[in-house]
matplotlib code that plots the C-alpha trace (Angstrom):
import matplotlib.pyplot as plt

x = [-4.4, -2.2, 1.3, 3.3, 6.2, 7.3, 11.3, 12.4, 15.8, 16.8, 20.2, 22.9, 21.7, 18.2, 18.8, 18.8, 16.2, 12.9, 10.4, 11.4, 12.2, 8.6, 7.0, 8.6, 7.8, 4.2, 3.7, 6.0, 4.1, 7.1, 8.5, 11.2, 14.1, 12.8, 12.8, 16.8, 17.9, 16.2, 17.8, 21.2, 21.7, 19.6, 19.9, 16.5, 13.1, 11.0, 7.0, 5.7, 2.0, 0.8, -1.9, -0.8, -2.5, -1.2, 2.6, 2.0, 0.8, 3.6, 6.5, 4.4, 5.1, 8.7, 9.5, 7.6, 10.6, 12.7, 13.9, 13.1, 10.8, 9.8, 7.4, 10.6, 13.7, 16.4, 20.4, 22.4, 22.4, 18.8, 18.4, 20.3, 18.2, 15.0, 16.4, 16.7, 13.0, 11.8, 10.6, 10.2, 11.8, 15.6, 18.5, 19.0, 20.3, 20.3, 21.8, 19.9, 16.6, 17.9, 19.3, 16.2, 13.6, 9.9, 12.0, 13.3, 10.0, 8.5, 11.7, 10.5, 6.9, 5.6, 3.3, 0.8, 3.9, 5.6, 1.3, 1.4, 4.8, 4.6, 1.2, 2.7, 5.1, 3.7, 1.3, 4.8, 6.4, 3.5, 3.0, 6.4, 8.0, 11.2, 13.8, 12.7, 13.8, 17.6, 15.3, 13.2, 16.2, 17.9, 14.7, 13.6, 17.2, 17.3, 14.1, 14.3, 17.9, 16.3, 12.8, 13.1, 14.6, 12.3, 9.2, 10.4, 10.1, 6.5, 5.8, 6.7, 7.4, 4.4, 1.7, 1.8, 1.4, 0.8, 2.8, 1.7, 0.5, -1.8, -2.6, -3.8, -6.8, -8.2, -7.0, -7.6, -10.9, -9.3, -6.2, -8.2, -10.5, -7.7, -5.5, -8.9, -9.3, -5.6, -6.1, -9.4, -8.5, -5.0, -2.9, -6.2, -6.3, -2.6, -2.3, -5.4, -3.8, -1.2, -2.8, -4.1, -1.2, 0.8, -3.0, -2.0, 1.8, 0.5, -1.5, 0.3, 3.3, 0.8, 0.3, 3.5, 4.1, 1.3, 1.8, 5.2]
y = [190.3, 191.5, 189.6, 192.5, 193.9, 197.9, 198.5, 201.8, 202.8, 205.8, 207.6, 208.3, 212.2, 211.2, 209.7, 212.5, 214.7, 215.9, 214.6, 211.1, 210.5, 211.9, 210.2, 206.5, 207.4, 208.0, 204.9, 202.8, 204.0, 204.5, 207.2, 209.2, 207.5, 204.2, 206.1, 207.2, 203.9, 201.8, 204.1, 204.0, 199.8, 199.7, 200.9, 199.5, 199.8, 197.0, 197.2, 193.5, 191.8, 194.6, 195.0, 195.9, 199.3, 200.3, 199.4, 201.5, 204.5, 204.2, 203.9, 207.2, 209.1, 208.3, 209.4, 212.7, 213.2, 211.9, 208.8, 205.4, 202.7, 199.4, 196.3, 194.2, 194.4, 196.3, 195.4, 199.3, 198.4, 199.0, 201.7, 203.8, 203.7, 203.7, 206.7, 209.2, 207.1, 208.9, 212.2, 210.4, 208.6, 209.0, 208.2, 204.4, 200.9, 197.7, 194.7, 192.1, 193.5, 194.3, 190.9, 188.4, 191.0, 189.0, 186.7, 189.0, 190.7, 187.7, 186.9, 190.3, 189.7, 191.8, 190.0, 192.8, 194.0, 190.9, 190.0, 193.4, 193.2, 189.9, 191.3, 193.9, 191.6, 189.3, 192.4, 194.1, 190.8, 189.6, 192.6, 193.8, 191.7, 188.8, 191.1, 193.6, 191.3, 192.3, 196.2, 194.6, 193.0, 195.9, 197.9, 195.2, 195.6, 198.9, 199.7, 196.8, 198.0, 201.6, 201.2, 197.6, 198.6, 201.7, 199.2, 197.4, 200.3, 201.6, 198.6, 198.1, 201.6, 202.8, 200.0, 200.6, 197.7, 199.9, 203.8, 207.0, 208.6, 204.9, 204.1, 200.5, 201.1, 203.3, 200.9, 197.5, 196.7, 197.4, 195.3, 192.5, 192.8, 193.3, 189.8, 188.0, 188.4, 188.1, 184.4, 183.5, 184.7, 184.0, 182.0, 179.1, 179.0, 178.1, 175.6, 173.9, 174.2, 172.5, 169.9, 168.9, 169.0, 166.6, 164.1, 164.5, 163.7, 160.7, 159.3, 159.4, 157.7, 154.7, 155.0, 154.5, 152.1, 149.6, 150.1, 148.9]
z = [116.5, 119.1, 117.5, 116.4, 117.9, 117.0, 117.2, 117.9, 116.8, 118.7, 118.0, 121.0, 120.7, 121.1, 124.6, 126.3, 124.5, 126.9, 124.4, 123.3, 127.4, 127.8, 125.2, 125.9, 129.4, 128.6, 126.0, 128.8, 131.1, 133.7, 135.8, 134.1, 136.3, 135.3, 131.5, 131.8, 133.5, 130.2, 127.7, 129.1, 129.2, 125.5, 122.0, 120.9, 122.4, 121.6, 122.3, 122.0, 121.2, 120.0, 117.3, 113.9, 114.3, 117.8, 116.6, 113.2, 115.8, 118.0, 114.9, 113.8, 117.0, 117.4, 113.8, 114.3, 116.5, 113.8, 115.5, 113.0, 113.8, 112.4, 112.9, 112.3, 113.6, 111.2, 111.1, 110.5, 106.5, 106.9, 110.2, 107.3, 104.7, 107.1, 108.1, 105.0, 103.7, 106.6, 105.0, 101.2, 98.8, 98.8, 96.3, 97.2, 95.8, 96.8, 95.4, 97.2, 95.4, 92.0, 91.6, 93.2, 92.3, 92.8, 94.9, 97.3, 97.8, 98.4, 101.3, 102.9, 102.8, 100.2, 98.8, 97.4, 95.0, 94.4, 92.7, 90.9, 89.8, 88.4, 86.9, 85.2, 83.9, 82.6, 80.3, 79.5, 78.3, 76.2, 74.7, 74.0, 71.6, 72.2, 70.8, 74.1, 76.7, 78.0, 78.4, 80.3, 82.7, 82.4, 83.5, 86.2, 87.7, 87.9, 89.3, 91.9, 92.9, 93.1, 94.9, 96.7, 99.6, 100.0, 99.4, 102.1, 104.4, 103.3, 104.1, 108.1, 108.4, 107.2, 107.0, 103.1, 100.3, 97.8, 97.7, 99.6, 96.2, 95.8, 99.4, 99.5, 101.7, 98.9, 96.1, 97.6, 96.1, 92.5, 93.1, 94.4, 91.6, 88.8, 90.2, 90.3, 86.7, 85.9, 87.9, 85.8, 82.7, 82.7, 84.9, 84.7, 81.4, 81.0, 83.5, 82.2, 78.7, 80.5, 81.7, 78.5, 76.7, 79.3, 78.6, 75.1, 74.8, 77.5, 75.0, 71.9, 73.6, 74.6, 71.4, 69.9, 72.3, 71.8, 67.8, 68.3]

ax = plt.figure().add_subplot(projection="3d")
ax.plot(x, y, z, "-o")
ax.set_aspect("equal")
plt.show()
């Protein structure tokens, strides 16, 4: 579906550089005048309706030249960040993520890692014991407040639910398959114990009331 736009964040410097003039020339397909006139009035370059594929291609070339791109647009908290993530992972925090965790993935659209994350704990907190919980805050804040903001950019940066090292293409089928049976065996079976417990306490309170 062509309903994508690509945002490309090129620096001052970068204006005036032969190959990012050539190459927005060439994906613009305009005439280098046309190319210098654009770059002088704007600091963003915006492709629009573009497939999801064809805007991750185009983000891929401009950062080749070291200039960041994104399928959404990005205020200058996040061009910075975007823009060390650019050749890995990078020291980084953000409070946003550390402190809404599932919630602020879910805000950005992450929706593969907000599942595995609430997967994953879910297993840690039912198998760790009640006295473990503050760790597990403590852990969930930290890792959130280290990683969210670089998850965020895997993701419209890169086209990447998963991580570079666990590419989602190549894992999809075992993610699906794993939050299938998570669903089935798991998250049913509690709301149906649910269910029945709310039929229960429904009845004995008819009860009560008609024996009174």
């Amino acid at each position: 579906m062509a309903d994508h736009n690509c945002y490309i964040y090129p620096e001052p410097r970068d204006k005036g550089r032969d190959e990012v003039i050539d190459l927005l020339s060439h994906e613009a397909k305009w005439d280098r005048t046309q190319t210098l006139e654009f770059l002088k009035t704007n600091d963003v370059i915006i492709f629009k309706g573009l497939d999801k594929t064809r805007a991750l291609h185009l983000i891929a070339k401009f950062e080749v030249l070291d200039i960041v791109g994104s399928t959404e647009a990005l205020d200058a908290k996040y061009l910075k960040k975007f823009k060390k993530f650019m050749h890995g992972y990078a020291k980084d925090w953000n409070w946003w993520s550390a402190f809404f965790q599932t919630l602020w993935l879910i805000c950005k659209g992450l929706w593969t890692k907000f599942a595995l994350y609430w997967m994953a704990l879910w297993a840690i907190s039912t198998i760790l014991p009640d006295s473990f919980f503050a760790w597990i805050v403590i852990v969930n804040i930290i890792y959130f407040g280290m990683f969210g903001s670089y998850d965020y950019y895997l993701q419209v940066a890169k086209g990447e639910n998963l991580w570079p090292e666990f590419p989602f293409k190549k894992w999809n089928l075992l993610f699906w398959f794993v939050f299938i049976l998570f669903l089935w065996f798991v998250i049913m079976p509690s709301m149906l114990s649910g269910v029945q417990l709310n039929i229960q306490q429904s009845v004995q309170q008819k009860t009560l009331i008609r024996d009174a």
